[in-house]
C-alpha positions in Angstrom: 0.0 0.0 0.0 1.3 3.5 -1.0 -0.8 5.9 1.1 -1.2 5.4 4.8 -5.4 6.1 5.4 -6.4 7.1 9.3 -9.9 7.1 10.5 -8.9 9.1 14.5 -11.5 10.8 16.3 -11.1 11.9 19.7 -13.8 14.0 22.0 -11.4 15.9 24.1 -13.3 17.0 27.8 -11.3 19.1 30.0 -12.1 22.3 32.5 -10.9 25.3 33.7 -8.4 25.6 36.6 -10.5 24.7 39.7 -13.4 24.9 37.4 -13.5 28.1 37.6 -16.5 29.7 35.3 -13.8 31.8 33.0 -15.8 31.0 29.5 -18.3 33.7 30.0 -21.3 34.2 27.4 -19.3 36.9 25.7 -16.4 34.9 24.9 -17.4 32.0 24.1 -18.4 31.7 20.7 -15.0 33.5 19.8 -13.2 30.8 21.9 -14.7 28.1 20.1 -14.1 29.5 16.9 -10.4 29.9 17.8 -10.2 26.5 19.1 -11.6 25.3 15.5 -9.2 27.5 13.5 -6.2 25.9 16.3 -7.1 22.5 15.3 -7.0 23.4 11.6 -4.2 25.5 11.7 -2.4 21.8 13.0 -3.6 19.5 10.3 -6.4 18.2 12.3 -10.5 18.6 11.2 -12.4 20.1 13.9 -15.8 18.6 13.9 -17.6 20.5 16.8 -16.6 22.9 20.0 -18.7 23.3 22.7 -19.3 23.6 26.2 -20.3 25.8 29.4 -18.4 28.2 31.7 -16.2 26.2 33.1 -15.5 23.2 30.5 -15.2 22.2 27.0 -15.6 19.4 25.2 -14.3 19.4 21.1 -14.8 16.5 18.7 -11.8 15.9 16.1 -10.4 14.1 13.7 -6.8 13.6 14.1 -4.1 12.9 11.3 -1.9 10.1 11.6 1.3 12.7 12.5 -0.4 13.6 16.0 -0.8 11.9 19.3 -3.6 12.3 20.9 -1.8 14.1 23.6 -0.1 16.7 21.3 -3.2 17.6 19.6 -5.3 18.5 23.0 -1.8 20.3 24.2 -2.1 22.6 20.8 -5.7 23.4 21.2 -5.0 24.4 25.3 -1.9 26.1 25.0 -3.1 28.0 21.8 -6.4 28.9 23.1 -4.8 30.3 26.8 -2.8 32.1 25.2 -5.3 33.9 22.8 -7.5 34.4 25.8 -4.4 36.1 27.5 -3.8 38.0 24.4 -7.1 39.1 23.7 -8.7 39.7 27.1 -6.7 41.4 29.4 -9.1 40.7 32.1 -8.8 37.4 32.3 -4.9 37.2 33.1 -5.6 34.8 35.4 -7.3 32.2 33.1 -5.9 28.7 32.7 -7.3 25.1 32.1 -6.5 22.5 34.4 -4.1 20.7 34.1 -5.0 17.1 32.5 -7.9 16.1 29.7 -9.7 13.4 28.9 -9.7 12.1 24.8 -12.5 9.4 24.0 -12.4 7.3 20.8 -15.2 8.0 18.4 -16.5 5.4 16.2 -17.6 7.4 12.7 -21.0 5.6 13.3 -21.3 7.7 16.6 -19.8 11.0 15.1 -23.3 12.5 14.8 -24.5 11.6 18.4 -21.2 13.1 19.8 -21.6 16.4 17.6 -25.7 16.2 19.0 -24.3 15.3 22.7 -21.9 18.9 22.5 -24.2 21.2 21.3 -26.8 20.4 24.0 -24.1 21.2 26.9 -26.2 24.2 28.2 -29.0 22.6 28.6 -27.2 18.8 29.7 -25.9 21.4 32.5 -29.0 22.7 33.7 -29.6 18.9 35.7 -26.1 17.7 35.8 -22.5 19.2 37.3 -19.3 19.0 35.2 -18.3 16.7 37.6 -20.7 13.8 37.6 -21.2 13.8 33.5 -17.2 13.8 33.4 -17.4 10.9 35.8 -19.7 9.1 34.0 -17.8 9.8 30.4 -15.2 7.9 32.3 -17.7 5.0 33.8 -19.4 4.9 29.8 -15.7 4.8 28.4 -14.5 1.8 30.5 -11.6 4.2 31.7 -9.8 3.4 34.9 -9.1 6.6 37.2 -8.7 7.1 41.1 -11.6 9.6 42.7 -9.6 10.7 44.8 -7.0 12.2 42.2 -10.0 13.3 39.0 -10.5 16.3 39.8 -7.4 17.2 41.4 
């Protein structure tokens, strides 16, 4: 075979220092759209940003020339900085300090994409706390309770 084809998409979750509610109404949309542009600026196809005040969550599709790890790296050191950059008032902004990155079969792409742009209302009845630990319980992913949300 000649060409090396990859089929890698990842729904990144991960919150604000302390969860701390920094991703105010009149930022957000611009956040997002940076995060997008981030993701495509670094080869990788940015299927859908979303999330509340104090966490996102971003479906892409990665190239074969990423780790998962690098990727979600790119897309939090980028955006800090452009929050930095662009709103002087929020100095103090940062993300914590780990992630989580789920597998997502294609056949599940458009439940995902449905699953982040209903975040405002999923967070009306739940916390960022239990739906991230039960992203981890759905996700067979082992993790201490003690240590998750640091």
């Amino acid at each position: 075979m000649s060409h090396s084809y990859i089929s890698c998409h990842i729904h990144y979750v991960f919150s604000t220092k302390n969860r701390e509610p920094w991703i105010t109404e009149d930022i957000r949309e611009r956040l997002f759209r940076y995060m997008s542009g981030t993701a495509r600026k670094h080869t990788m196809a940015s299927l859908r940003v979303g999330g509340t005040e104090d966490h996102i969550h971003q479906l892409v599709s990665l190239p074969s020339t990423l780790s998962v790890a690098k990727a979600v790296q790119l897309i939090k050191g980028n955006a800090s900085k452009w929050i930095h950059d662009t709103f002087p008032q929020h100095q103090h902004f940062s993300w914590q300090e780990g992630y989580a990155g789920f597998s997502v079969s294609v056949s599940q792409l458009e439940r995902i994409i449905a699953y982040i742009d209903n975040q405002q209302e999923h967070h009306r009845f739940s916390s960022f706390e239990e739906e991230f630990l039960l992203l981890l319980k759905r996700h067979q992913t082992e993790y201490d309770e003690r240590y998750v949300f640091g």
